[in-house]
N, C-alpha and C positions, 0 to 999 in steps of 0.2 A: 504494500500500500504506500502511496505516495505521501510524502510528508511536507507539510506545510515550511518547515524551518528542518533545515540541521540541528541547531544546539540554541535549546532553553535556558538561560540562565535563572534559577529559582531561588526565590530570595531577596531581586537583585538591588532591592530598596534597603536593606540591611550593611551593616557597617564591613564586612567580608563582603557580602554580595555583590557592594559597588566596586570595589575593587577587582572582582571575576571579571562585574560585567565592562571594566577598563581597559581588561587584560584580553577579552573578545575583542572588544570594541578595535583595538593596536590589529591585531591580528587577524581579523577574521576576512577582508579584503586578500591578503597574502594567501589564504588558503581555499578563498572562494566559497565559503561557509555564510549561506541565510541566518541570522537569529533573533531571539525573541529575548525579551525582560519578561519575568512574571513573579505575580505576588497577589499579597490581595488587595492595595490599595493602587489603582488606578493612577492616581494623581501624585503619589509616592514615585510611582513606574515613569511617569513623564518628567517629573521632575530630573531622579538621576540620567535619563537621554539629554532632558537640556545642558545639565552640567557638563556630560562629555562631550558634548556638542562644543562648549565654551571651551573644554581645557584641550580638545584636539583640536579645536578648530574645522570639523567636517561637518559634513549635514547628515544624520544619522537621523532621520525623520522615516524614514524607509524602515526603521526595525521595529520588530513588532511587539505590543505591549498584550498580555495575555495575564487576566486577573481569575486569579485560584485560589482559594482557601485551603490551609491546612486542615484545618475541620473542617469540611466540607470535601466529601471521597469523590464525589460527583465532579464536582468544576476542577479537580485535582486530576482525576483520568480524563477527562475532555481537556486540561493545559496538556497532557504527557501526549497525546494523540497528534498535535499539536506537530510533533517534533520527534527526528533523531534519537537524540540523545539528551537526557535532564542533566543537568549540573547543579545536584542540590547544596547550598549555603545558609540553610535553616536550620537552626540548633537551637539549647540543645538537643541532638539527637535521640538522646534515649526518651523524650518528651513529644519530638514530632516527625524523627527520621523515619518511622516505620509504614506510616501515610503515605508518604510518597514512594516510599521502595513499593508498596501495595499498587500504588497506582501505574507507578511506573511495569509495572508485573504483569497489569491488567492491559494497558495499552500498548505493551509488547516493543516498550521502551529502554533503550540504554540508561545503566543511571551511574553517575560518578559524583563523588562527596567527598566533604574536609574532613570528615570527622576523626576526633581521637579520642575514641569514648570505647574499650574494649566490650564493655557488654553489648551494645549496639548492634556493634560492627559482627558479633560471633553470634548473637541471637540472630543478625538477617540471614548469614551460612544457614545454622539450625533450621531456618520457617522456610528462604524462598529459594534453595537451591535448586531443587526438585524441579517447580515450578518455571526456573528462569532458563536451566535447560530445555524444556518441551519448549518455553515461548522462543527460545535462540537470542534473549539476551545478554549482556553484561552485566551485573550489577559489581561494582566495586567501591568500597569505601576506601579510606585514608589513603586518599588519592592527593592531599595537601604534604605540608611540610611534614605533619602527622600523615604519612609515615613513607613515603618513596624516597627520600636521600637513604634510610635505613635498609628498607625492604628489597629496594631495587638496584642500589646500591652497593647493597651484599652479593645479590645475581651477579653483576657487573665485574666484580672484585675476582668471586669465582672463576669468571669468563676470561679473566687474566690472569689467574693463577699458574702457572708451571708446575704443577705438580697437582696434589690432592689435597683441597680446601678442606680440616676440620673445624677450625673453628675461627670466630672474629672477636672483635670487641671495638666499636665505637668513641670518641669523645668530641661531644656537639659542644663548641663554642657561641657565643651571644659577641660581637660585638658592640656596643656603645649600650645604652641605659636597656634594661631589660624592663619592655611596657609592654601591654595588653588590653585587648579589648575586654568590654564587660561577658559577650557572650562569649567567650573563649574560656573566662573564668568560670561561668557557670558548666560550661560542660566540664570542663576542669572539675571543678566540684562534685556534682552529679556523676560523674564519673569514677572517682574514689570511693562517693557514698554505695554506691552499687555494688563495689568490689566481692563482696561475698556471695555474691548470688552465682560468679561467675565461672565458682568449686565444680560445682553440680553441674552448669553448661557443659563445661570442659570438657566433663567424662563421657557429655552423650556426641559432644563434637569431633571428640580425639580419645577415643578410648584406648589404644594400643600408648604405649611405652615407647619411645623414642631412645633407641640405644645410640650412644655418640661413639666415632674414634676417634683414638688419641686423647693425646693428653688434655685433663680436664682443664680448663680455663680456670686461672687463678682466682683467689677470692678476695676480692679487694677491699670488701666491707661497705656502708653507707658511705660512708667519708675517707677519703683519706689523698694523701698529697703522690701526684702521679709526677713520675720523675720526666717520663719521656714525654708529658706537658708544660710540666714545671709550673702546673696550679693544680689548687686543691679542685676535688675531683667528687661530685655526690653521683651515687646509685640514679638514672635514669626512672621518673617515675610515670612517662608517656606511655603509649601505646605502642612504641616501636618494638620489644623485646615481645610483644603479644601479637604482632601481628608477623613480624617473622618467623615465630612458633610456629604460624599455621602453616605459613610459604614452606615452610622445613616438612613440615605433618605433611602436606597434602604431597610436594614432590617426591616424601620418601613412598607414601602407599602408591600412591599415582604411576611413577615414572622409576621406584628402585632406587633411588639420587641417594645416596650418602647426606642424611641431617650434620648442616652445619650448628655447632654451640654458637650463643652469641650473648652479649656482654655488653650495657649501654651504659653511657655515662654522661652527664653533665658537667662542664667546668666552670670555676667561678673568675674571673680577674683579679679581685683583691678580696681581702678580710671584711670590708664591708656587706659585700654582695654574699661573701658567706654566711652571717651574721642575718641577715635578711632573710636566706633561702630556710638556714634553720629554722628559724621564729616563723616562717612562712607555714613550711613544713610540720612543725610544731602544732599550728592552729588548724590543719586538716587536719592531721591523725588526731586529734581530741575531737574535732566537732564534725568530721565528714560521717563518720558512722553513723551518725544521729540525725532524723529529719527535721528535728528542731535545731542540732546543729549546722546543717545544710544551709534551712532558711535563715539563719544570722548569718553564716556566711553570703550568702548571697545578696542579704540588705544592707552591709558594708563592707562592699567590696573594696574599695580602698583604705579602710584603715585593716580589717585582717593581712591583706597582702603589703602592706606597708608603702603603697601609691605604686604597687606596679600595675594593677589593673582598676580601670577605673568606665562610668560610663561614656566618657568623650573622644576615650579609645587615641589614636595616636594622630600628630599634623604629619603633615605633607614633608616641613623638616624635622619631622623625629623618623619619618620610615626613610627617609632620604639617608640619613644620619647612621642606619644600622645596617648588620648584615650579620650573615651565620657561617660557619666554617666544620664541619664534620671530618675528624681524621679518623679510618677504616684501620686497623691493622689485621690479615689475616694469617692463622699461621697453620701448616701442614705439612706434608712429605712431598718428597723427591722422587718416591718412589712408588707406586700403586701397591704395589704387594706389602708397603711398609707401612703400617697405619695402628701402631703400637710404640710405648717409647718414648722419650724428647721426639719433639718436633725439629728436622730441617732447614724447614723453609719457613720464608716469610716473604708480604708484599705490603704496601700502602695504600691507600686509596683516601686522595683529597678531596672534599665537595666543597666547592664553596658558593655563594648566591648574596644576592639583594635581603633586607628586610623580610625575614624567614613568614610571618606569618600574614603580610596581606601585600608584600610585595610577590615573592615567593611563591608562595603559597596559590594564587591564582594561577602563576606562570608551572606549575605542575600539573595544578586541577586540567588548566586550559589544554594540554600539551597530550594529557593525560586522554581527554575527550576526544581532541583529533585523532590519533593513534588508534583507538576501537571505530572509529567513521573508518578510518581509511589503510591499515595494516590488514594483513592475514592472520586471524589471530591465533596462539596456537591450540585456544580452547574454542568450540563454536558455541557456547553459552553455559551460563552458571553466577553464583556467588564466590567471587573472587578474591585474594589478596592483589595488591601493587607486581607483587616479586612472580606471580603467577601467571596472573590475567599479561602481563608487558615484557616477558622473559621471550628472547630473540626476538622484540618489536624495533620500530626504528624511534619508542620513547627515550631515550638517552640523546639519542642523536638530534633528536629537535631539543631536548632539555638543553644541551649545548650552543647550538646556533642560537639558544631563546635567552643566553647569558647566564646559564650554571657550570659551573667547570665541577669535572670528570677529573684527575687525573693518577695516577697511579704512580708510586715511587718508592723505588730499592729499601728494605727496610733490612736489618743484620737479624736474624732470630737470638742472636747473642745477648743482643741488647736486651731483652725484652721479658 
């Protein structure tokens, strides 16, 4: 069936959203790509076209406004009917992503999303995989900064490995003030608050035991000062280490792949920013468990996190001002038959990018979306990971030309 538009931007009056729909807007001439804004307020939807109208300078009066309600399942599968492919930016997810992955299911729609909310993302595998094979879609989440430098990233690393990949280990840098938007923080939240439900998922997601080789990956603790960063270093508490669980899960039942271990971390710059992520840290694990603690967290968002997230979300010169930097180290053998032992080998892997979560962050979603329009994919439909759904696609390679560096570099296994 013919479709009215390529690529729906959903949400795109929303503080993420407009930023998707900027990162369309750049691009979508280059790729020859129709598309739509939708949401539910009308005059929200005209408003962000006139803005980009003003900051590009084009006449974008030709694209199309399409009003959908989240509650409301009806004007949701007549937006998804609509179009291609959804690019959902409505969070939090675990509150209203599951609408649209329904809708999108029913109208026999692609759907790609930011999310970094692990229950979410493992409950739509659970409900719509079944479903989104027979329809021949894609559905895939943490399609954003949460979680393709990680996910896909790791494939990537593999792909250049010399020998036999067992295991990795990550360290995501922030460069300049670490800020955030309000709704980033509530899924943030809501996402933590969930955390124990997601015992039980697991088992019915991933029942089998994941046996590793080689040597087990170090134990580095919550905190502690990494030499080969030369800053102090906290336990990774995103969605990346969960969602390349499953890229590992699904290739080893799937395809027989050797599960890679893997190891995420967060660095800080100075003592202050430590000092902050604890006390940070601190006020989730006390009060996320609790849905009274939830709703406090949520009604002072700035003073729990200490002004890094707030509702005015970030200017123009504060995402200008930042960026993000991810160094991969993988380590393995030399030898196939060798897969016991001190490890070998070793390699690196650089990412680096713009203002990770609505500079960035668009520019994967967006890149992410082309690639299922227009690759071979090597799944013909399902509930996907990043690392699964885009494994030998040509998404790296446009992630590149779109201004994320890729690069890999000699590391000593000595060192390490």
């Amino acid at each position: 069936m013919a479709r009215q538009y390529d690529v729906i931007v959903y949400g795109a009056s929303g503080f993420t959203g407009k930023h998707v729909a900027l990162e369309v807007s750049k691009s979508f001439k280059v790729e020859g790509k129709t598309w739509a804004v939708a949401g539910r307020s009308e005059k929200k939807l005209k408003k962000v076209l006139e803005d980009l109208n003003a900051e590009l300078g084009e006449d974008l009066n030709d694209i199309g406004i399409i009003t959908a309600d989240v509650n409301d399942q009806d004007s949701l599968i007549q937006c998804c009917q609509k179009g291609r492919i959804l690019l959902n930016c409505v969070g939090p997810f675990l509150l209203y992503g599951e609408q649209v992955v329904s809708a999108c299911v029913a109208a026999k729609t692609h759907y790609v999303d930011v999310s970094g909310e692990p229950e979410f993302l493992e409950s739509m595998q659970l409900k719509y995989t079944k479903e989104a094979e027979e329809a021949g879609i894609h559905i895939v989440g943490a399609c954003g900064f949460d979680s393709i430098p990680a996910d896909c990233g790791l494939e990537f690393l593999k792909s250049k490995f010399d020998g036999t990949l067992t295991s990795a280990e990550s360290y995501l840098k922030y460069h300049g003030r670490l800020k955030g938007n309000i709704g980033t923080y509530e899924s943030l939240v809501n996402g933590l608050g969930s955390s124990g439900n997601l015992r039980a998922m697991r088992k019915k997601l991933m029942p089998e035991k994941l046996n590793y080789a080689g040597e087990k990956l170090k134990k580095r603790g919550t905190m502690f000062y990494s030499k080969t960063e030369k800053q102090w270093a906290f336990l990774f508490m995103g969605a990346d280490p969960s969602v390349v669980r499953r890229t590992q899960y699904h290739k080893h039942l799937k395809e027989s792949a050797l599960p890679i271990q893997y190891g995420a971390y967060i660095c800080m710059n100075n003592i202050l920013e430590v000092m902050v992520s604890m006390l940070f840290g601190l006020f989730l694990a006390i009060l996320s468990p609790f849905k009274w603690g939830r709703e406090l967290l949520i009604k002072y968002p700035r003073f729990f996190s200490l002004g890094c997230f707030s509702p005015t979300g970030l200017t123009k010169k504060e995402l200008s001002e930042r960026s993000f930097s991810m160094v991969m180290y993988g380590y393995g053998y030399s030898q196939e038959s060798q897969l016991s032992g001190p490890q070998d080998r070793a390699l690196g892997l650089r990412i680096n990018g713009p203002e990770p979560g609505y500079v960035a962050t668009p520019i994967f979603l967006v890149q992410a979306a082309y690639t299922i329009l227009d690759d071979d994919l090597p799944n013909k439909g399902g509930v996907y990971t990043p690392g699964v759904a885009f494994n030998n696609t040509s998404l790296i390679e446009r992630l590149i030309k779109s201004g994320i560096e890729f690069s890999t570099f000699p590391v000593d296994v000595r060192s390490m």
